[in-house]
C-alpha positions in Angstrom: 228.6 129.0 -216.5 230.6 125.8 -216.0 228.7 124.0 -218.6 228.9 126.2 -221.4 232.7 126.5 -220.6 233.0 123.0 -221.2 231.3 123.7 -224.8 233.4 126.6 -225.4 236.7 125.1 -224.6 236.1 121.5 -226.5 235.4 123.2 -229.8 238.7 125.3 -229.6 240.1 121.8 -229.4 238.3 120.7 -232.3 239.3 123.5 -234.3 243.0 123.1 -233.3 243.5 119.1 -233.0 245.8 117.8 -235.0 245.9 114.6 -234.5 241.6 114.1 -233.6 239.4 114.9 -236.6 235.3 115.0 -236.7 233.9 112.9 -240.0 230.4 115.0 -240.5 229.0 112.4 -243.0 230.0 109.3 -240.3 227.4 111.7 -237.9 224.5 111.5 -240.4 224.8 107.8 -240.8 225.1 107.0 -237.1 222.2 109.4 -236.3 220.5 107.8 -238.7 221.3 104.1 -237.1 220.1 105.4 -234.0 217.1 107.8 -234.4 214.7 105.1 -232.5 217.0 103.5 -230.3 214.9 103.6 -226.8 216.5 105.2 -223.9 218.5 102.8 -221.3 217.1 103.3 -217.6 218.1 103.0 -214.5 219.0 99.4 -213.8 218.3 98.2 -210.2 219.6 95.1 -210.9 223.1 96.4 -210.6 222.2 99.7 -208.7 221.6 100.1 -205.0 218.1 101.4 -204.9 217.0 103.2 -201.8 214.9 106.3 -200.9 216.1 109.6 -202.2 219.0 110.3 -199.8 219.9 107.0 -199.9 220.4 106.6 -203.7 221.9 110.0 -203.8 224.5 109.1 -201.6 225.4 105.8 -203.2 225.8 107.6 -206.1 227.8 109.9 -204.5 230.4 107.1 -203.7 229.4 105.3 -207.1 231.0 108.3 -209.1 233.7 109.0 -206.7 235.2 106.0 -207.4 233.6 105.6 -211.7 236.7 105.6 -213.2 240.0 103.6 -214.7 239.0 100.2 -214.7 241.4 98.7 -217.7 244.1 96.1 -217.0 247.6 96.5 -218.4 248.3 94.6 -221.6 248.5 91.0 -220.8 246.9 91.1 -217.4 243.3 90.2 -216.2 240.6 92.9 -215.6 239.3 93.3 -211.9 236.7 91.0 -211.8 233.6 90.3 -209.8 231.0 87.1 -209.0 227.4 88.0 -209.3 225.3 84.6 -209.3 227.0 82.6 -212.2 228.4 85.5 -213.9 231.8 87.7 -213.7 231.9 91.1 -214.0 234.2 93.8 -214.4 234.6 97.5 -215.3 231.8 99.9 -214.3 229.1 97.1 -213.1 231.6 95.2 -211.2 232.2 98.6 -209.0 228.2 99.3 -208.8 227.8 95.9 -207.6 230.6 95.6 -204.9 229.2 98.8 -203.5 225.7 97.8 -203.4 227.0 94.2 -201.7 228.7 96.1 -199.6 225.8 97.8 -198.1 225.0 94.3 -196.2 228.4 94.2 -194.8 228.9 97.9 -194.2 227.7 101.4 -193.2 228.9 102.9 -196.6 226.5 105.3 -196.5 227.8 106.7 -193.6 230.0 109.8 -194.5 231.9 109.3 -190.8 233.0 105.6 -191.6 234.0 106.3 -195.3 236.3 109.4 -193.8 238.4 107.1 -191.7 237.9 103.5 -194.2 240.6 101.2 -193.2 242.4 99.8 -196.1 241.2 96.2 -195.2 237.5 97.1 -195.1 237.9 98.6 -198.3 240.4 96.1 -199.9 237.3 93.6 -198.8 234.6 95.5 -200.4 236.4 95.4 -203.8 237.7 92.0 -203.5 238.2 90.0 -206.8 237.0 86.2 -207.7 240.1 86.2 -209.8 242.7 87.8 -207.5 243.0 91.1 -209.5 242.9 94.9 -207.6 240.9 97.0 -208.4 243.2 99.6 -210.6 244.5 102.6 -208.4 243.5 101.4 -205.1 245.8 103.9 -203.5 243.6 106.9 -205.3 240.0 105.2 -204.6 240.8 104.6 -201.1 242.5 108.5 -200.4 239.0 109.7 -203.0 236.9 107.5 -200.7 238.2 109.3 -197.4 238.3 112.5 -198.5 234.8 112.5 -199.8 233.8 111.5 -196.3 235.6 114.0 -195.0 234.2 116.5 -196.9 230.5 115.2 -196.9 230.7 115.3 -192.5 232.5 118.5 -192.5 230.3 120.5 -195.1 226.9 118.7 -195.5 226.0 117.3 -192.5 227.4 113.9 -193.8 224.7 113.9 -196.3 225.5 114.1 -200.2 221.5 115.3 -200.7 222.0 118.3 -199.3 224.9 119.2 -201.8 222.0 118.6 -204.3 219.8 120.6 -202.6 222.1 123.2 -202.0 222.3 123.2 -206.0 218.6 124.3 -205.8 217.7 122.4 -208.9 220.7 123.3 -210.7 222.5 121.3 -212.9 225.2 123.7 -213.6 225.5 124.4 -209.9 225.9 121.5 -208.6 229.3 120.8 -210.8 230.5 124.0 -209.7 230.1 122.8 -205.9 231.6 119.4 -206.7 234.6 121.2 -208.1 234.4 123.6 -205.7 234.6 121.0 -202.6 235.8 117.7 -204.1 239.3 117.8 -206.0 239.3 114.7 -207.8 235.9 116.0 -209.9 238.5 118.9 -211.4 238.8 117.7 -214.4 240.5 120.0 -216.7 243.5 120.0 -218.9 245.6 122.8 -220.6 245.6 122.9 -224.6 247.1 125.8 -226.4 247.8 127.6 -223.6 244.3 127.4 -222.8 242.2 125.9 -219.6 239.6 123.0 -220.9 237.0 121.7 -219.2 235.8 118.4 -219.7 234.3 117.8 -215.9 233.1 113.8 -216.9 232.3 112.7 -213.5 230.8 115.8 -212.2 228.5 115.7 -214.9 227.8 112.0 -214.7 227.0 112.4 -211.2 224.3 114.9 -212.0 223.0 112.7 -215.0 222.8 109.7 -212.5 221.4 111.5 -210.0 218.7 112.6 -212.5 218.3 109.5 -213.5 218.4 107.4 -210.6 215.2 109.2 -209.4 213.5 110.1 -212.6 213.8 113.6 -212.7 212.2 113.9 -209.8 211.9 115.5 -206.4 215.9 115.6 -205.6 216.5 114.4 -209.2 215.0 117.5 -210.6 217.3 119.7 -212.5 216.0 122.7 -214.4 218.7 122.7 -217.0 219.9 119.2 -217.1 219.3 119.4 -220.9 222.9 121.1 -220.9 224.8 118.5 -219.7 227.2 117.4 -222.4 228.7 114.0 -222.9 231.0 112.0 -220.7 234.2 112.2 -222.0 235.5 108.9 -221.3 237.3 105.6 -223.1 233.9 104.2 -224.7 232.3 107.1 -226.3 235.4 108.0 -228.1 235.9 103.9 -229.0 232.2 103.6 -230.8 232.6 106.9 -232.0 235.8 106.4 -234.0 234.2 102.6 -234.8 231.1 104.2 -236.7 233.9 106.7 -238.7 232.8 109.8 -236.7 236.2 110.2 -235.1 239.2 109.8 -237.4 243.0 109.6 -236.0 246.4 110.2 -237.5 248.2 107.1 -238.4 250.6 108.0 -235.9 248.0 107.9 -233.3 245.7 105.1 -234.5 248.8 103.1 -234.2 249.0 103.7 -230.2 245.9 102.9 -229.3 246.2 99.5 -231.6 249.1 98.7 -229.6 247.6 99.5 -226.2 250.7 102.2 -225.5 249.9 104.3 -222.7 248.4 107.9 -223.8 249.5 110.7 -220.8 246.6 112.1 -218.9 246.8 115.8 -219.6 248.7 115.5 -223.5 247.5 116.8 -226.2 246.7 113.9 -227.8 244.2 112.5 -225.1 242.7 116.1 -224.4 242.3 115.6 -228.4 240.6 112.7 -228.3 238.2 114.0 -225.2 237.6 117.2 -226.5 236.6 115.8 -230.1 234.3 113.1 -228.8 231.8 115.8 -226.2 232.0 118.1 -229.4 230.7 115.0 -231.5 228.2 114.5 -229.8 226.9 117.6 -229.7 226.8 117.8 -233.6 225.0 114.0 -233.4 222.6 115.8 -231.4 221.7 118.2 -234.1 221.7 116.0 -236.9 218.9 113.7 -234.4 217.4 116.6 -233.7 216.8 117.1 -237.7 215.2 114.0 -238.0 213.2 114.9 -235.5 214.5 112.8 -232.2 215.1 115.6 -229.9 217.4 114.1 -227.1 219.8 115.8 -225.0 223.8 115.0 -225.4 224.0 113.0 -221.8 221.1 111.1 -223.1 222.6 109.8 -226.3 225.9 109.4 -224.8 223.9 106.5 -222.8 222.7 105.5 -225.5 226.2 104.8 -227.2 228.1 103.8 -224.0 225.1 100.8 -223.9 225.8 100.1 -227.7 229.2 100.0 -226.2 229.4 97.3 -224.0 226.7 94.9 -227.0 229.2 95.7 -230.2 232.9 93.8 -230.7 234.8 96.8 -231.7 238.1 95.3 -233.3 240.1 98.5 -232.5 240.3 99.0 -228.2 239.6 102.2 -226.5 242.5 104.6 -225.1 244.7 103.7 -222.5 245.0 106.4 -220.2 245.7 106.3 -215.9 243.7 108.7 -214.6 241.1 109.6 -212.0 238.7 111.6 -214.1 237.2 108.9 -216.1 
């Protein structure tokens, strides 16, 4: 299974990273910090929120597009207006496609095939002038997903979740299976790694979006590990679970670029979902029994409250 591939091929990362180490005692303290934190839900406010099909379909563009949303040193992030505030990053995207929904038939698997670069350079407009990073990618992932949904699924990303019949695990093997940008895998020692952030984010969201319920229900969601992205490693290494080489540490300080697909970020990745998993064990000893997408929510909202002097990874990519 997919999932337990992704915990299988992480820990032979752990055990042969040298430049990504795992601080046990930094686990037991941050469990500890966290043991009684109350779950994040689903936040409307930001989310489009519509019957089932509906919200699985806008999730299904949501986490087509959920990834690199850093500026180059220097620059200004991509920003967005929402009343008097700007946004960027994750909630800037989940808000320009909910806006959008006024202005466009984005849930419409037909128009998102054939997207015209002006429709969609409008939907992600900026207040500040800024593109969105990789349009190019978004807008090519944004047709092709179209293409795929009218060609496969009668246009309708439900019925790949229903075609998962309540499967977590199968569902991410038909995303990879139909969807090339959710193959997200590297090559470490000679060795294929699975990491599969977005396809398993999709799932979580999905699951989340409609409370486990109906379309949202997966038997074996519990198996769903972490979303390897630039947060979770960020908070992780700020609480002293993961430790870097000098060499390494110094990169990130400066905001160097980090390859998609090196060692050193499949490091990184691989070290933060295994983590995770052993912060789930040591909660689970103090008796908080959460699975590992659930306390990765958890950190990626402690995330976005704490000032974290050292800044997350810089990495181009499409998978996170």
């Amino acid at each position: 299974m997919l999932l337990e591939k992704v915990l299988s091929t992480t820990q032979y990362v752990a055990e042969h990273s040298h430049q990504v180490k795992i601080n046990q005692a930094a686990i037991e303290r941050l469990a500890e910090k966290i043991k009684s934190q109350p779950l994040p839900t689903w936040d409307t406010t930001i989310h489009s929120a519509g019957n089932p099909q509906e919200t699985a379909q806008y999730i299904f563009l949501l986490d087509s597009l959920n990834f690199c949303f850093w500026a180059d040193k220097g620059q200004p992030r991509w920003t967005i207006t929402h009343g008097s505030k700007q946004i960027n990053g994750y909630f800037a995207l989940a808000l320009a496609l909910k806006k959008a929904l006024k202005r466009y038939p984005i849930l419409d698997a037909n128009f998102l095939a054939k997207i015209s670069r002006q429709d969609f350079a409008d939907i992600f407009a900026s207040s500040n002038g800024q593109t969105i990073p990789l349009f190019e990618k978004r807008l090519a992932i944004t047709r092709q997903t179209g293409q795929v949904l009218a060609k496969k699924y009668n246009g309708q990303a439900s019925n790949i979740v229903k075609a998962a019949k309540k499967s977590a695990s199968k569902l991410i093997e038909l995303l990879l299976r139909d969807f090339p940008s959710f193959r997200d895998t590297a090559v470490f020692g000679g060795k294929k790694i699975y990491l599969l952030k977005r396809a398993q984010i999709l799932t979580g969201d999905i699951w989340g979006a409609l409370g486990g319920q109906g379309l949202g229900e997966f038997k074996d969601i519990d198996q769903l590990t972490c979303f390897a992205d630039y947060k979770i490693p960020q908070i992780l290494y700020h609480f002293g679970i993961l430790e870097y080489s000098p060499q390494l540490l110094q990169k990130i300080k400066n905001e160097n670029l980090i390859t998609a697909g090196s060692s050193t970020e499949v490091e990184i990745r691989a070290n933060t979902i295994v983590a995770v998993e052993m912060l789930k064990k040591e909660l689970a000893k103090l008796g908080r029994n959460l699975p590992s997408f659930q306390i990765d929510w958890i950190l990626w909202n402690m995330s976005q409250k704490i000032k974290m002097p050292t800044p997350y990874h810089k990495t181009r990519t499409i998978y996170y």
